[in-house]
C-alpha positions in Angstrom: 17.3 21.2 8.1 13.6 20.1 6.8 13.9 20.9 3.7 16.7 18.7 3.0 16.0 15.8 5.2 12.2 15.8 7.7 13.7 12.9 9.5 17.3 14.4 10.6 14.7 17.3 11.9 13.0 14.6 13.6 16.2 12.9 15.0 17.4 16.5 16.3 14.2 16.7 18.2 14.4 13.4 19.6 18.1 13.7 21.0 16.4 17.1 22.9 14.0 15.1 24.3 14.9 13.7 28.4 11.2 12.7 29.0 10.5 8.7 29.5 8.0 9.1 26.2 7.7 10.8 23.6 5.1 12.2 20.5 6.3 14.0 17.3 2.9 15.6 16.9 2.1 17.6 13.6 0.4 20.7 14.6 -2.6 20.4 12.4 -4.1 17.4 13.9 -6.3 17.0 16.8 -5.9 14.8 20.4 -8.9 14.3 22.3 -9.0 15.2 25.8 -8.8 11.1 26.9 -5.6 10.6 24.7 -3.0 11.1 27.2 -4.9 9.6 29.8 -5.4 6.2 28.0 -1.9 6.1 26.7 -0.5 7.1 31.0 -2.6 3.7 31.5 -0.9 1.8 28.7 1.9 2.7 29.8 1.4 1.0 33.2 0.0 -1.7 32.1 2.8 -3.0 29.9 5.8 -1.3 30.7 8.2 -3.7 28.6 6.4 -2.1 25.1 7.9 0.2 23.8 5.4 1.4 21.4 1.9 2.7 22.3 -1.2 3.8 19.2 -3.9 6.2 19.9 -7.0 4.9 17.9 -7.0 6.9 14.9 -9.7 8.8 12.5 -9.6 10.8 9.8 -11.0 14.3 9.3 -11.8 16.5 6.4 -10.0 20.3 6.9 -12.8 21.6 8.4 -12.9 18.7 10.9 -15.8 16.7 9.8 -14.9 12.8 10.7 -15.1 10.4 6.9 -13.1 7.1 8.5 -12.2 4.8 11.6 -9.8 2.7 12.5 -10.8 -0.7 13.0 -11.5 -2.6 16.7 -7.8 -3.2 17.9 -6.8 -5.5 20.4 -5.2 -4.0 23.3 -2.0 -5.3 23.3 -0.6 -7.1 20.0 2.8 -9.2 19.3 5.1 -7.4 16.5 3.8 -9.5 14.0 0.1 -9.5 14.5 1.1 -6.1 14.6 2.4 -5.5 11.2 -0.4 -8.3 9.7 -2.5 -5.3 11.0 -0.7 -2.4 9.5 -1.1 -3.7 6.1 -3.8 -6.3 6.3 -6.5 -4.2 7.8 -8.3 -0.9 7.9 -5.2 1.2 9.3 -4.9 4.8 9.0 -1.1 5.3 8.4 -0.1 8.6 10.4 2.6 9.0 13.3 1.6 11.6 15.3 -0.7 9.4 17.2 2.0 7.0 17.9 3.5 7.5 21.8 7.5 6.0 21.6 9.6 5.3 24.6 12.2 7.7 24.7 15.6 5.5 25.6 14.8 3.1 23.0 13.8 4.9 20.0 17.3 7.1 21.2 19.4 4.2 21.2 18.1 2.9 17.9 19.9 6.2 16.1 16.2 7.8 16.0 13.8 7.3 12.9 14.9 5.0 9.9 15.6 8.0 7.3 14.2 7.4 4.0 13.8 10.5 1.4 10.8 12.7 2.0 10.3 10.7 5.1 8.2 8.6 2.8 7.4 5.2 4.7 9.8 6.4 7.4 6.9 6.3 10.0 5.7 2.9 9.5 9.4 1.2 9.3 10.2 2.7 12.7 7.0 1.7 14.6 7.8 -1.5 13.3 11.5 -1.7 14.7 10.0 -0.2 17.5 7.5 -3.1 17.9 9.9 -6.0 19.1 8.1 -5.8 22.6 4.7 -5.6 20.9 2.4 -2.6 20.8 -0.5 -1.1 22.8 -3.0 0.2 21.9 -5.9 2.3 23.2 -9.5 1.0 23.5 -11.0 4.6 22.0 -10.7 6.4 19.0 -8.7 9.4 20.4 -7.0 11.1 17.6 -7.7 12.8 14.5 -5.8 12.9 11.5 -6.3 16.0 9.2 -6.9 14.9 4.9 -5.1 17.7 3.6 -3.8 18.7 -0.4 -0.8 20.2 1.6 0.8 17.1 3.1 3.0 14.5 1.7 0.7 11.5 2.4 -2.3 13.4 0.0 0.1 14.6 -2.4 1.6 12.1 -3.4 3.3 13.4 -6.8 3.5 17.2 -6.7 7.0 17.5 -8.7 8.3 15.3 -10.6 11.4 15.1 -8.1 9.5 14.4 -5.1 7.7 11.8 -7.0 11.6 9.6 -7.7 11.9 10.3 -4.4 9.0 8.7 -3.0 9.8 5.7 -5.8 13.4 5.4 -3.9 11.8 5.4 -0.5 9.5 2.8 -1.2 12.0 0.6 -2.5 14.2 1.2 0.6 10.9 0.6 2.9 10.1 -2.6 0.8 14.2 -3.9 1.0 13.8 -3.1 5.1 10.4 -4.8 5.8 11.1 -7.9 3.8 14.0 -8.5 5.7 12.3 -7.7 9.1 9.6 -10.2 7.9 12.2 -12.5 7.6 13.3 -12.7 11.2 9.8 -14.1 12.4 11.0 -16.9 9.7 12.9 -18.8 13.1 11.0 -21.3 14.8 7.8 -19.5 14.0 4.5 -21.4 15.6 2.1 -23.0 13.6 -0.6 -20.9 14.6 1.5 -17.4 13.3 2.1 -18.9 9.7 -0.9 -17.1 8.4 -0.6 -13.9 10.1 3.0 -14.0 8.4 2.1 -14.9 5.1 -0.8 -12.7 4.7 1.7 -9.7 6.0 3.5 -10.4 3.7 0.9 -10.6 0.9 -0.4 -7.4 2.5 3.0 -5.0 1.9 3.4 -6.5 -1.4 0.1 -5.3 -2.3 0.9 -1.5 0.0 4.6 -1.4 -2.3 3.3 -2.3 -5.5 0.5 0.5 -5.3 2.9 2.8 -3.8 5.3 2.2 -7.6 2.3 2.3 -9.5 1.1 6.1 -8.6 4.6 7.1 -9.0 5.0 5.4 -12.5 3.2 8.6 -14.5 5.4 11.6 -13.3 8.3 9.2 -14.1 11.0 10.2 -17.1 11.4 7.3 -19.6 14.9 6.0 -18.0 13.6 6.5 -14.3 9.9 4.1 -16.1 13.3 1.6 -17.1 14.8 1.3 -13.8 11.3 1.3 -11.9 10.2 -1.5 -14.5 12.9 -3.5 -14.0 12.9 -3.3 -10.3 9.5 -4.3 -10.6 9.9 -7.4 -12.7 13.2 -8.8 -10.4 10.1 -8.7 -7.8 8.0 -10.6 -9.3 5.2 -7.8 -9.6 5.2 -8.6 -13.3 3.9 -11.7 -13.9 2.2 -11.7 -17.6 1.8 -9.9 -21.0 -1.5 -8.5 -19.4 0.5 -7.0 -16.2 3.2 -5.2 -18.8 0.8 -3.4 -21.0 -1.2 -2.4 -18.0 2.3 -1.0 -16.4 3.1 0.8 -19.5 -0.3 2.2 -20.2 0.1 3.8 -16.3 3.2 5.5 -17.4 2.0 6.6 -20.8 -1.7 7.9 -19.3 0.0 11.4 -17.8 1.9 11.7 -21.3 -0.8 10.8 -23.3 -3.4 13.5 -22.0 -0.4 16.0 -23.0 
């Protein structure tokens, strides 16, 4: 079932599970010894939030530490939240994420986009509509590896389209989630919503942009128009750089 679709392997695992919260962990990461224990007190704390982050760093394979998350606060609305996720120094991994059970259940499991590709950060998001704690400590580690998705970003020429599609289907799903803060949104939460916005834009466009030089020349047509109705190409200058992308990984052939 994971080779055709890592989320429905996910979603099977998450209709076994009859605990109050659960953690898809990946089984070449690390937890320290305080994770649980700060995520238990979370938990009490704010027991409406339905989402709960371990701080987060990364490690070389052989475990040597190379980056931090930033300070969080300890408990953050859904949209300071996502200003966060893509406005900040965020480390963008899932098994460090702690979901209550009954709700991610009821919300049919993890959004499912191809190769799981952004299919972690839509779902804490959905998850987020009661905010999200998040623990004082840096208590997890997540492993840099050639042999993941998130490192490899184009391995095959297949996987790369599919990562494209994903990230089109992410960028269709956040803009619209964006959109429902749009109703009587306070004063003071206009810039935390326009700079998240600013911030995905920026996440999306670099996502197209790695994929652009494994792409045949009629998926380059349908990625550069897709790019264009979004407003990503906005000059002569932008379209030359866009097709000199595509043409670098032909060009060295």
């Amino acid at each position: 079932m994971g080779s055709e679709s890592l989320v429905a392997h996910w979603n099977l695992l998450v209709n076994m599970c009859d605990s109050p919260y659960l953690i898809m962990a990946s089984d070449d990461d690390w937890y320290d010894s305080s994770f649980l224990s700060e995520i238990d007190a979370l938990t009490e704390k704010y027991p409406e939030t339905r989402v709960f982050r371990g701080g987060a760093r990364r490690i070389y394979r052989d475990g040597e530490s190379f980056f931090e998350d930033y300070k969080w606060h300890e408990w953050v609305s859904s949209l300071h939240f996502t200003f966060d996720m893509f406005s900040t120094y965020y480390i963008h991994c899932m098994a460090n994420y702690v979901f209550q059970t009954s709700s991610i259940q009821a919300n049919g499991g993890f959004i499912d986009y191809p190769l799981a590709w952004f299919s972690d950060d839509a779902t804490v998001l959905r998850e987020s509509v009661n905010g999200v704690a998040n623990t004082p400590d840096v208590v997890f580690s997540f492993r840099y590896s050639q042999f993941n998705l998130s490192d490899n970003i184009a391995e095959t020429s297949a996987n790369n389209w599919s990562k494209y599609q994903a990230t089109i289907k992410f960028y269709d799903w956040v803009m619209a989630f964006l959109k429902s803060f749009e109703t009587n949104l306070p004063v003071s939460d206009r810039v935390y919503h326009k700079v998240s916005i600013w911030g995905i834009r920026g996440k999306v466009e670099e996502q197209v942009w790695a994929c652009l030089p494994k792409m045949s020349y009629s998926q380059f047509k349908i990625a550069y128009k897709w790019l264009s109705q979004q407003g990503f190409i906005d000059g002569i200058i932008k379209k030359i750089q866009i097709m000199r992308c595509w043409l670098s990984n032909r060009l060295k052939k």
